[in-house]
N, C-alpha and C positions, 0 to 999 in steps of 0.2 A: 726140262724146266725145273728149277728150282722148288720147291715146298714151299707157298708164302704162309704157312705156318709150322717151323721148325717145329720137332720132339719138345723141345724144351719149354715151346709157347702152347700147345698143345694140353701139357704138362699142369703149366700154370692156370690154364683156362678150366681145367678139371679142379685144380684145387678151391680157386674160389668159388668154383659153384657149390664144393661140398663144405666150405663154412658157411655156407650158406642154410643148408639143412644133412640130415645124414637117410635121409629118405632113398632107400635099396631102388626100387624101382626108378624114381625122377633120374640118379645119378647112371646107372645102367645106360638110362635112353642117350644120357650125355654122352656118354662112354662110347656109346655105340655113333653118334654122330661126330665125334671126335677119333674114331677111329676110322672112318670110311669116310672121311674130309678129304675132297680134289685137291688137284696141287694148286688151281685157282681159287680155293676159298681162302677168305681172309678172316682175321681176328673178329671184324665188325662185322661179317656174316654168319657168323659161328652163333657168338652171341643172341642176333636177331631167333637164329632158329633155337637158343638154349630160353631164349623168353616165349619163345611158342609151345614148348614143353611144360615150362614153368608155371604158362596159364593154364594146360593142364590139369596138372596136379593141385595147385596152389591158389589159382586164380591168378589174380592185376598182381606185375611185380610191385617193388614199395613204390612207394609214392614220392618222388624229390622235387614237389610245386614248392616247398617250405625253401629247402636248399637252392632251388634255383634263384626266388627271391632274394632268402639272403646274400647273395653271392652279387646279384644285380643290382641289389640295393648301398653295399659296401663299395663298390667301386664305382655306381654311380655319385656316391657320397664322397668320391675323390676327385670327379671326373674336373671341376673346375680348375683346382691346383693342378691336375696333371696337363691340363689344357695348356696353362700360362707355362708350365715350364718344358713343354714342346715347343709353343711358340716360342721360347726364348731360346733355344737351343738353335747350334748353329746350323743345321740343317733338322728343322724340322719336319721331315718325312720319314728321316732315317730314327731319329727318336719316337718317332710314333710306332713305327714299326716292329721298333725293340720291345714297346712298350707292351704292342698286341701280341707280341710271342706271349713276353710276361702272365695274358692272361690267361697262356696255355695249361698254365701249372694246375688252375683249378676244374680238375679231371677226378669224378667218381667211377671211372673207370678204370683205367690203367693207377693210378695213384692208389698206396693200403689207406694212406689217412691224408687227412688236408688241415693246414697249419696255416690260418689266415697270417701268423706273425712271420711264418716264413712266405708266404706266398707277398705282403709287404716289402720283405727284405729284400726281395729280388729289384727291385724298381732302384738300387739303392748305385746298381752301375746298368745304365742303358745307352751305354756308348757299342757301336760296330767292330766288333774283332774285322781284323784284317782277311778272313773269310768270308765274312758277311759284305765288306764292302764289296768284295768282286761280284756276290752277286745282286750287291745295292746297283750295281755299273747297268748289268746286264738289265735287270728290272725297269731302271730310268729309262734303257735306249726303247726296250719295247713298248713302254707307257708314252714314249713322246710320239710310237709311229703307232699307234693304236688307233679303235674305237669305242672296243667295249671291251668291259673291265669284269671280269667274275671272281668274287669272294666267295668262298667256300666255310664255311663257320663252322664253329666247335661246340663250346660251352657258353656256361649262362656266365655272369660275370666279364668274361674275356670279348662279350659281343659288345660289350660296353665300349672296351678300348680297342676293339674291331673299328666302329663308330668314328674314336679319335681319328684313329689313322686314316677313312676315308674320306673324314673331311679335309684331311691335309693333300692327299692323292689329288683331289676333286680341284684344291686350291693350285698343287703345283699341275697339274691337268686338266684344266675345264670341259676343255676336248669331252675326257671320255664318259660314256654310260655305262655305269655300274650295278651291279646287281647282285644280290646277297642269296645265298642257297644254305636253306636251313632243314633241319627233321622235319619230317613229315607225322610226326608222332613224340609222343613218350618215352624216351631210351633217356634209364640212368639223368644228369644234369645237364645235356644241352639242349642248343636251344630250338626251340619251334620259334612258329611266326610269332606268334604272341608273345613270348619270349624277345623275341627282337624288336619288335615294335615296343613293349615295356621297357627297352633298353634306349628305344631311339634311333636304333639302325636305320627304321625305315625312312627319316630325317633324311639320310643323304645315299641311300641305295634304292631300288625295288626289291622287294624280298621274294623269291624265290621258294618252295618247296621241292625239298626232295620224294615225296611223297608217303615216305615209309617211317616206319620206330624204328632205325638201324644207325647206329654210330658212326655210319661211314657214309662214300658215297660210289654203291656201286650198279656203274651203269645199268646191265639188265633190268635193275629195280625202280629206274626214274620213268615218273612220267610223261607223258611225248613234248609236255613243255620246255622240262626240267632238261631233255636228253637236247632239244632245238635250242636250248641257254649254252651248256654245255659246249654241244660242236660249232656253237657258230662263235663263241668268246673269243678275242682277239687275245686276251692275257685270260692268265686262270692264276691265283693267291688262295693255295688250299691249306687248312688251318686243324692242325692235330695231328695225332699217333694213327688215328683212326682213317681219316681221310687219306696220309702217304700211304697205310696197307694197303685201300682196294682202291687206291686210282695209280699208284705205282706202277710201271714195267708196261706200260696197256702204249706205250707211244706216242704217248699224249705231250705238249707243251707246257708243261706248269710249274709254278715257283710253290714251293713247300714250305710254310713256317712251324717248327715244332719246338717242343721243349722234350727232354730222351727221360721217360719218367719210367722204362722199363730196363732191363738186362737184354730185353730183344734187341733196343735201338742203341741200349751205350754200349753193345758189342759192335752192333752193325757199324754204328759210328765212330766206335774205337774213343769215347768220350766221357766224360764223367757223368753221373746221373744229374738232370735237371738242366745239364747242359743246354741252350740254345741254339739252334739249326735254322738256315734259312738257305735253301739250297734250289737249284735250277735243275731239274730233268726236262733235257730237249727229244 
């Protein structure tokens, strides 16, 4: 099996922790669970257990209730123009879609700094590459023979235009039930239930908990609800860097949306940083 976290990620994950503080002992313990890491551990499991050190030593990591707001509060403050010009677009699904990749950029985790002027800029083409429609195709065929729908969420901000996009889902599919699976906790800026519900999500999904503070979404750690959501979803729409590490390679059926905000994924992907991804693992 593969290392789902290469040398090089491994690497990285060390370094931010030690801008963080230059503290001999915290960075040790790092070191030492960064170095006796399975080849099944992922980025967003590493983490979770580098924040269990961290309280430790340090106590509550920072605090990002400010940052999530403002992040939710700026693109709720778009959300109607961006409404009207999904709706006006020629297939507004595929525009929503693009749009909620869009909201992927705004990540304090894998991203060094966030540029609301670039994080803007992005919206500025939300047309479908010719790889995206193939797996715009595939998406449609399973949303039309479907029942239930599972989104998978990321950050605060991007749950806003999550939100867009499943009211359009819900419009081009009435059919289906949907449902939103969020942190179970405080990790860095995504989003909990409260988080989504301030957003509005809960308007046109059920909201879900993952049950845990971990960036990702990895099975062992949900609870028996979360795991009964999960295996029984007829589609799965997972959303982030975080969520393709530890639901990847496990066999599963799911459509992926990411933005490649690291050297792990625009190698993986052979694509330029920030690039857009929306991709099928059968």
């Amino acid at each position: 099996m593969i290392m789902r976290i290469p040398e090089s990620c491994a690497e990285c994950l060390y370094e931010r922790q030690k801008n963080k503080t230059n503290n001999a002992e915290y960075l040790a313990e790092i070191k030492l669970l960064l170095d006796n890491r399975k080849e099944t551990d992922t980025s967003p499991y590493m983490v979770y257990l580098f924040n269990k050190v961290h309280l430790k030593y340090f106590g509550e990591s920072a605090d990002y209730s400010e940052i999530k707001k403002q992040y939710n509060d700026l693109v709720l403050s778009m959300e109607d123009s961006l409404r009207r010009k999904i709706n006006s677009a020629e297939d507004p699904l595929a525009a929503a879609l693009i749009m909620s990749r869009i909201g992927n950029y705004i990540d304090f985790g894998a991203m060094n700094s966030i540029d609301s002027n670039e994080f803007l800029d992005l919206f500025r083409n939300t047309e479908m590459r010719e790889d995206d429609r193939r797996t715009y195709e595939a998406f449609l065929r399973e949303c039309a023979n479907a029942k239930t729908f599972l989104l998978i969420c990321d950050n605060c901000g991007e749950v806003v235009l999550d939100k867009l996009m499943v009211e359009q889902l819900k419009k081009r599919f009435p059919h289906l039930t949907v449902r939103a699976m969020v942190r179970g906790g405080e990790v860095l800026n995504d989003a909990t239930a409260e988080d989504a519900c301030y957003a509005g999500l809960d308007t046109v999904a059920e909201i879900v908990s993952n049950g845990e503070a971990i960036a990702g979404t990895v099975y062992e750690m949900l609870p028996d609800n979360a795991k009964e959501v999960l295996d029984n979803s007829d589609i799965i729409l997972a959303k982030g860097q975080g969520n393709y590490e530890s639901l990847s390679g496990q066999g599963r059926h799911i459509f992926y949306e990411f933005l490649c905000k690291c050297s792990l994924f625009t190698e993986r992907f052979n694509v330029p940083k920030l690039t857009g991804m929306f991709i099928e693992e059968k």
